[in-house]
C-alpha positions as CSV (number, residue, x, y, z in Angstrom):
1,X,173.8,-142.3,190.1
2,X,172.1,-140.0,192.8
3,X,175.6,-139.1,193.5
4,X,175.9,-137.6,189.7
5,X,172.7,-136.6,189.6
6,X,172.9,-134.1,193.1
7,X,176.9,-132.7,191.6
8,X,175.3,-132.0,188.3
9,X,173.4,-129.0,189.1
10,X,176.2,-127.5,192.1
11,X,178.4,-127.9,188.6
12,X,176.3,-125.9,186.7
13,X,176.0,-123.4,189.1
14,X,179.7,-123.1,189.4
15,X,180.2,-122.7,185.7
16,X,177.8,-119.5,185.3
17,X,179.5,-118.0,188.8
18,X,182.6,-118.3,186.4
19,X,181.3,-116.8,183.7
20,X,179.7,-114.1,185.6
21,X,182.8,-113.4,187.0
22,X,184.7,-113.2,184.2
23,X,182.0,-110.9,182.6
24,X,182.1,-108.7,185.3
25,X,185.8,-107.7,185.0
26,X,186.3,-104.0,184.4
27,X,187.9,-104.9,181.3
28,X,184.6,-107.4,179.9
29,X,182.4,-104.3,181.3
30,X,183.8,-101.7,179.6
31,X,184.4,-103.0,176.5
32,X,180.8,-104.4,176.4
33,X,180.2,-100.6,177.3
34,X,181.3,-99.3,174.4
35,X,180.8,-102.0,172.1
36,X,176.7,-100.8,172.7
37,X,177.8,-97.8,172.6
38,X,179.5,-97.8,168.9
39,X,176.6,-99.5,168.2
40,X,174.4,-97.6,168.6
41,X,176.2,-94.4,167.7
42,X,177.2,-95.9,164.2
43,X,174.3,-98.1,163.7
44,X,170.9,-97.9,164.9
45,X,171.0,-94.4,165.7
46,X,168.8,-92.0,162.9
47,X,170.5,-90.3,160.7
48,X,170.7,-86.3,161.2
49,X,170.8,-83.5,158.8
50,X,171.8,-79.7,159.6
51,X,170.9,-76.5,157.9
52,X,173.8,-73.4,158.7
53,X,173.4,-70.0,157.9
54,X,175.0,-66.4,158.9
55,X,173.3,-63.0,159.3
56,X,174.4,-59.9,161.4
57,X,172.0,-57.4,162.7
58,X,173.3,-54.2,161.0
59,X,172.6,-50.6,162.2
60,X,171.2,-47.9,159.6
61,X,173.9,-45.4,160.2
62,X,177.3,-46.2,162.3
63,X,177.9,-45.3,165.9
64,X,180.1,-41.9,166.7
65,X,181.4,-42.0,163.5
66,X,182.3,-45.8,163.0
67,X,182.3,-47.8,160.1
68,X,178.9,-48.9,158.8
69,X,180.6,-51.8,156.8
70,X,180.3,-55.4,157.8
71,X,183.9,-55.8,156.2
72,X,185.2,-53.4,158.7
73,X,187.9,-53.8,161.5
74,X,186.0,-55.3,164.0
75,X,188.4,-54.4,167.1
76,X,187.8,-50.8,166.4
77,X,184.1,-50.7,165.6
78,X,181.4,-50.4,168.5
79,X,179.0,-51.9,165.5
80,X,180.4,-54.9,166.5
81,X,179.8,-54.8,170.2
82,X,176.1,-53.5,169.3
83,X,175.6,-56.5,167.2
84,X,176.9,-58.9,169.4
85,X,174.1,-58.0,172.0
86,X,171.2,-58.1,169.7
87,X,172.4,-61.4,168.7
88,X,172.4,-62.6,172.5
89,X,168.9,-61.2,173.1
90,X,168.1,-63.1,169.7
91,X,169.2,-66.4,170.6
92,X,166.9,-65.9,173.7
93,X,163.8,-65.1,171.7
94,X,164.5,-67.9,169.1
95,X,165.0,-70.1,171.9
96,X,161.4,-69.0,173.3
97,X,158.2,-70.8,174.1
98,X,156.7,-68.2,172.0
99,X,158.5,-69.2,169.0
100,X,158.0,-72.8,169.7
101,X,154.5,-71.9,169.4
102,X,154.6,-69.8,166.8
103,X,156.3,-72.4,164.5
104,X,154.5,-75.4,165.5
105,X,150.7,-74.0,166.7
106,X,149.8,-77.7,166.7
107,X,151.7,-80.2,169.4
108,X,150.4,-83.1,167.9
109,X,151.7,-82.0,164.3
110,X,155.0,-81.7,165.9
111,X,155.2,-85.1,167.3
112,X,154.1,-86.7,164.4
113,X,156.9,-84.5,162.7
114,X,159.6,-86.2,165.3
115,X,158.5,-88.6,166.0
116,X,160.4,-91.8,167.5
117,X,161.2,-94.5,165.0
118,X,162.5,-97.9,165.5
119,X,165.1,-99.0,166.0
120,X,166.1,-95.6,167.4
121,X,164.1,-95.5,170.3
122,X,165.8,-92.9,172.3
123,X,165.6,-90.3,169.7
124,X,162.6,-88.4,168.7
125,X,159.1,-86.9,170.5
126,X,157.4,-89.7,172.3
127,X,153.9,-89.5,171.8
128,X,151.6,-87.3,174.2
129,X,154.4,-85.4,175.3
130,X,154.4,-82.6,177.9
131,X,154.8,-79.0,176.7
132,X,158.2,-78.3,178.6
133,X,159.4,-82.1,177.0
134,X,158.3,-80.1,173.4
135,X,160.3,-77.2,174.2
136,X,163.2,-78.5,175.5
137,X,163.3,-81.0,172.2
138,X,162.5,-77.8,170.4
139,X,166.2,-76.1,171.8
140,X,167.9,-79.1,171.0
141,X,166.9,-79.0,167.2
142,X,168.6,-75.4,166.7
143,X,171.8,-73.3,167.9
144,X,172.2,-69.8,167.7
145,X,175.7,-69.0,168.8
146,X,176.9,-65.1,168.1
147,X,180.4,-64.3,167.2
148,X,182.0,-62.1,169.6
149,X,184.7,-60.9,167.1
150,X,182.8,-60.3,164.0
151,X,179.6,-59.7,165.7
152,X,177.4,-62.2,163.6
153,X,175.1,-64.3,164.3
154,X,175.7,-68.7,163.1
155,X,172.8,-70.2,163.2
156,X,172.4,-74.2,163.2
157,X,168.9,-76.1,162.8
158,X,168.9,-79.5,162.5
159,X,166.2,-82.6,161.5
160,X,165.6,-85.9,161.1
161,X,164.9,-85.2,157.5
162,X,166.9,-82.6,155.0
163,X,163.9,-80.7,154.7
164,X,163.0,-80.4,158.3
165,X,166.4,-78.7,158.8
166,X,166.5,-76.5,155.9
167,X,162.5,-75.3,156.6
168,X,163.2,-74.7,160.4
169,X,166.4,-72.5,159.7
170,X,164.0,-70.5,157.0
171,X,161.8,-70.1,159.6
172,X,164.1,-69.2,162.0
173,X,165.3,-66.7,159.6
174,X,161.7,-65.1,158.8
175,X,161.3,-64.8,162.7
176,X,165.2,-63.2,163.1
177,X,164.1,-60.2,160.8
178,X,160.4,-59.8,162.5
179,X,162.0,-59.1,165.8
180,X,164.8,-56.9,164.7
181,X,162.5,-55.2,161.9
182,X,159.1,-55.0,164.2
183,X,160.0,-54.8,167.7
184,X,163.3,-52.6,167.1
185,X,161.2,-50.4,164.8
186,X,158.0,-50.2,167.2
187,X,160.4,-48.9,169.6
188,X,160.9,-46.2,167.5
189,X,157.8,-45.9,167.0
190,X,157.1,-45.1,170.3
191,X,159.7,-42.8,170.9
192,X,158.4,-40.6,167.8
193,X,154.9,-40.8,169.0
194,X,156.2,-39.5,172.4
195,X,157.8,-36.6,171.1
196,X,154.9,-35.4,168.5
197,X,152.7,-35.7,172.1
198,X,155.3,-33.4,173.4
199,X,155.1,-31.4,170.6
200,X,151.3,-31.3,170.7
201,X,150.6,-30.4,174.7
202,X,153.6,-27.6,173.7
203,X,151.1,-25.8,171.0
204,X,148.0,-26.5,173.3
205,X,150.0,-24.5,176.3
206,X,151.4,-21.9,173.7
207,X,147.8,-21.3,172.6
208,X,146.0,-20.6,175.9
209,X,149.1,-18.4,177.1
210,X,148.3,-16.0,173.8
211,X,144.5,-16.4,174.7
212,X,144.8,-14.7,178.2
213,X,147.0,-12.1,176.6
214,X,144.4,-11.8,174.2
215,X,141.6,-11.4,176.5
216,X,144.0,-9.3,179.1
217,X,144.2,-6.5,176.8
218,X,140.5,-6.5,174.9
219,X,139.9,-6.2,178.5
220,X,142.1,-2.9,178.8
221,X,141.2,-1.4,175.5
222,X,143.4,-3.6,173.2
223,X,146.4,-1.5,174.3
224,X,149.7,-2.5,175.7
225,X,149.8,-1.8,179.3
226,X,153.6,-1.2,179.1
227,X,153.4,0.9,176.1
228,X,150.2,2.9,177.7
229,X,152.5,3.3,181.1
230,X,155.1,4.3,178.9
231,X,153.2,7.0,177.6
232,X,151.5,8.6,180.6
233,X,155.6,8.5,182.1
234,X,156.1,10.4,178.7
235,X,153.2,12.5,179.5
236,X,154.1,13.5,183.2
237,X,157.2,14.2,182.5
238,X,156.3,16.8,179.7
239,X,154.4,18.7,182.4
240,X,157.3,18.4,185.5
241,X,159.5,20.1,182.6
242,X,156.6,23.0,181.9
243,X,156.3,23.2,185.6
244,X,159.9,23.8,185.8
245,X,159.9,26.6,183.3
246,X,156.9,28.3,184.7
247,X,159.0,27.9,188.2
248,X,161.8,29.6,186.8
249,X,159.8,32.2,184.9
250,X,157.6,32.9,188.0
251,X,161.2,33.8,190.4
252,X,162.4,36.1,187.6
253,X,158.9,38.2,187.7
254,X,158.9,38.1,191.3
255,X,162.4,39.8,191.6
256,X,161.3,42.1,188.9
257,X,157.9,43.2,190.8
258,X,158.3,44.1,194.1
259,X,154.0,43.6,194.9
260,X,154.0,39.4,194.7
261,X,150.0,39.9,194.1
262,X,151.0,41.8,190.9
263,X,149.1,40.7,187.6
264,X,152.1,39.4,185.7
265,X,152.8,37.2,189.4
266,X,149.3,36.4,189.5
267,X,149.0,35.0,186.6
268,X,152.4,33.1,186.7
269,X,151.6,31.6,190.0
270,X,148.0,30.5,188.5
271,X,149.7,28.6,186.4
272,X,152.4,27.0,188.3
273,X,149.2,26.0,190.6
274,X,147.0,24.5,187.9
275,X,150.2,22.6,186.2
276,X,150.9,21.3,189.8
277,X,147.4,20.1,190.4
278,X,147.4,18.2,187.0
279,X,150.4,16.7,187.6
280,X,149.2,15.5,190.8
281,X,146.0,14.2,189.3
282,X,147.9,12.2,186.3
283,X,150.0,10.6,189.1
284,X,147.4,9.3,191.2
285,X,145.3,8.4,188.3
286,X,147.9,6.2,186.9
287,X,148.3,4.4,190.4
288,X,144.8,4.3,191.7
289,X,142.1,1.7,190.5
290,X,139.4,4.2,192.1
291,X,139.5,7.3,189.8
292,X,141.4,5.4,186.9
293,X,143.2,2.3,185.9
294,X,146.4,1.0,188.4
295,X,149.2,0.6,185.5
296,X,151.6,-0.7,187.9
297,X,149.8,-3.5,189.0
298,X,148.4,-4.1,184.9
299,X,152.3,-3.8,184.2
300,X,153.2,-6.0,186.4
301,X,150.2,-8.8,185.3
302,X,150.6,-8.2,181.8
303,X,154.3,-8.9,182.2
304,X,153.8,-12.1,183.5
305,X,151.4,-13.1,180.9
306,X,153.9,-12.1,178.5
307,X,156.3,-14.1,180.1
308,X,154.3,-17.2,179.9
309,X,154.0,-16.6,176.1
310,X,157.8,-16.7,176.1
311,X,157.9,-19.7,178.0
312,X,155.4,-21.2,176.2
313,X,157.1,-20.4,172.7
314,X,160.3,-21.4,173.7
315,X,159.2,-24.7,174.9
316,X,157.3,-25.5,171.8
317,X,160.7,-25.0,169.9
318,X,162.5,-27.2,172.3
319,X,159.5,-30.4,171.8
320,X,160.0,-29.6,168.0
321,X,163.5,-30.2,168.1
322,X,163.2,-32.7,170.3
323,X,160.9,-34.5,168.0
324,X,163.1,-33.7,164.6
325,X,166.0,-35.2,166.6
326,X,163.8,-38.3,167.3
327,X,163.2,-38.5,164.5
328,X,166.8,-38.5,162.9
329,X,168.1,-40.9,165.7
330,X,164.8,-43.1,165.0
331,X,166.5,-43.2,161.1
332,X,169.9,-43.7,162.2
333,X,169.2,-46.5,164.5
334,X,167.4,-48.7,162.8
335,X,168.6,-52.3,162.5
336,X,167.8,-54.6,159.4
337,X,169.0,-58.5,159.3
338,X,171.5,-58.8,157.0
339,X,172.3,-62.6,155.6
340,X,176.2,-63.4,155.0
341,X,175.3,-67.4,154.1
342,X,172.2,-68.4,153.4
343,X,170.8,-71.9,154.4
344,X,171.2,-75.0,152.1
345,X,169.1,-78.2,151.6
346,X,171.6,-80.8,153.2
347,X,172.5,-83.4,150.7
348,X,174.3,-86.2,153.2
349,X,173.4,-86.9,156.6
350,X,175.8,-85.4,159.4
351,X,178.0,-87.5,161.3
352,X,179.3,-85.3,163.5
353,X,176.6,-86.0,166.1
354,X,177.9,-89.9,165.6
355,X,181.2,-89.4,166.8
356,X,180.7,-86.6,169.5
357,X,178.3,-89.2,171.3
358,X,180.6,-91.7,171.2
359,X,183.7,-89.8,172.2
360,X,181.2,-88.9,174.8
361,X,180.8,-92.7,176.2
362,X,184.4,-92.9,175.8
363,X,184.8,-89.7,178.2
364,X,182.2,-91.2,181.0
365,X,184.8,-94.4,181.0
366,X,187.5,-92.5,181.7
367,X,186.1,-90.2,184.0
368,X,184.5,-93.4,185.7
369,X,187.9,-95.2,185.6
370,X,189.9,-92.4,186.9
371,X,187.1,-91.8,190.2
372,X,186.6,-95.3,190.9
373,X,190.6,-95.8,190.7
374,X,190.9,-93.0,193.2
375,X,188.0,-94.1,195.9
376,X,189.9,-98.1,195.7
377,X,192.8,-96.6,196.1
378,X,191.3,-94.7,199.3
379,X,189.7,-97.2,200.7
380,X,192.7,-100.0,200.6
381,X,194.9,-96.7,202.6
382,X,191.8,-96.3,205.4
């Protein structure tokens, strides 16, 4: 009997070495692998619902010329390209912490929302959950993937619950049009406000150029300096062409008389020297500051006020159609949300996420199978 008794346990260990064994074949492992893993995908995993809709983000007017139509040939239409890039900086704003936030202001409403439920205990917010844990959760429960050849935007929410899907693609929606309608516009915005400033510091300068004109010519008697040198030119030249007759006159009565102090001389000569002197006098008087006013040098400043005037008029016209021309672009590139498929309330769960996860497992034994194979295989040759 104490024979019996001392085999019986050294036979029980035996038997569960042999079972253990036998359980941990590759085979026994594997299929016990994905026999949980069916399980679980097929069984006690929640169902899902999804929510799909389809916008593009279409321009005002087309680019050089292009076709404005979303039913346009999208090879040939740099709409497309332009759409395609506001839907890649869209799927990084939906995608956001600000978003996240802006849709669900209150964490603990949003685990409650998601909350894990058994038997599913792998799927859902757990409770007092980190803010990067929300977000990350948050990415999960949408997809916003833009089309490179049609240049629209699919966008996928899902939920644990039909309306969970279909309100969060809504949302998604509102939020889609907000940033293109806002934000794009706002730039705009900017850009026009920029160019009426323009516009504005062109009228300020264009006013204090005519303001020292103004003053520069209430200080010189209201008169144009140029038109005023003009005139004493005018003037002297007058004279130089008397003085030249007198000239001529006086050589012709010198010839005739022979005394050169004879009356008819005299008198000739008189005049020559009188016409001279004035003409001497109107010179320096236009070219002195002391006895008169320097018109060169008021020529020369009124000129250049003149000049600033121009300047000052032709760069107003320049910000104006600078700012008309923002204005037109402004019109012509602004970008509206335009939805192709609107989102529907699911009606049926979706499965997809069922087999995906287990074709998944199914991928990990194969990859696992395949490595492990190889370093066996390297191991026996070493």
């Amino acid at each position: 009997m104490g024979i019996r008794n001392f085999l019986v346990p050294i036979n029980s260990q035996l038997v569960w070495r042999e079972r253990f064994e036998r359980f941990a074949k590759p085979r026994v492992l594997i299929s016990a692998f994905l026999a949980t893993s069916a399980f679980y995908c097929f069984v006690i995993g929640r169902d899902r619902y999804t929510s799909v809709s389809e916008f593009v983000i279409q321009q005002a007017a087309p680019l050089n010329g292009a076709a404005a139509s979303v039913t346009a040939g999208a090879a040939a239409s740099p709409q497309v390209l332009t759409s395609l890039v506001d839907g890649q900086y869209l799927q990084v704003y939906l995608e956001s912490a600000d978003i996240k936030k802006r849709l669900f202001p209150d964490p603990r409403k949003f685990e409650q929302s998601y909350q894990i439920k058994f038997p599913d205990i792998r799927t859902g917010l757990p409770a007092n959950s980190s803010a990067p844990k929300q977000l990350d959760f948050y990415r999960h429960q949408l997809s916003v993937a833009p089309q490179p050849l049609s240049g629209s935007v699919i966008l996928t929410t899902s939920g644990f619950t039909p309306n969970q899907a279909f309100n969060l693609n809504n949302e998604l929606l509102t939020q889609s049009r907000r940033f293109v309608n806002e934000v794009n516009q706002s730039i705009q915005a900017d850009q026009n406000k920029f160019a009426q400033k323009e516009v504005k510091l062109a009228e300020i300068s264009l006013k204090a150029a005519k303001r020292k004109l103004e003053v520069f010519r209430e200080n010189n008697g209201n008169l144009s300096v140029l038109t005023e040198q003009a005139a004493t030119s005018s003037f002297i030249s007058g004279l130089e062409s008397r003085l030249v007759d007198l000239k001529v006159e006086e050589a012709a009565l010198r010839r005739q008389y022979r005394d050169p102090k004879a009356p008819e001389v005299a008198y000739i000569s008189d005049q020559v020297s009188e016409l001279e002197a004035q003409i001497r006098e109107e010179r320096e008087r236009s070219v002195s500051s002391e006895n008169g006013r320097d018109l060169n040098t008021l020529v020369l400043e009124e000129t250049g006020l003149i000049s600033d005037v121009d300047f000052a008029t032709e760069t107003l016209q320049s910000a104006r159609l600078a700012a008309d021309n923002s204005r037109r672009e402004s019109q012509r590139q602004l970008k509206f949300v335009v939805v192709l498929s609107q989102p529907q309330l699911p009606v049926a769960p979706d499965h997809n996420w069922r087999w995906q996860a287990f074709l998944a497992s199914i991928g990990v034994v194969i990859l696992s199978w395949g490595v492990g194979g190889f370093i066996l295989n390297a191991m026996k040759k070493s």
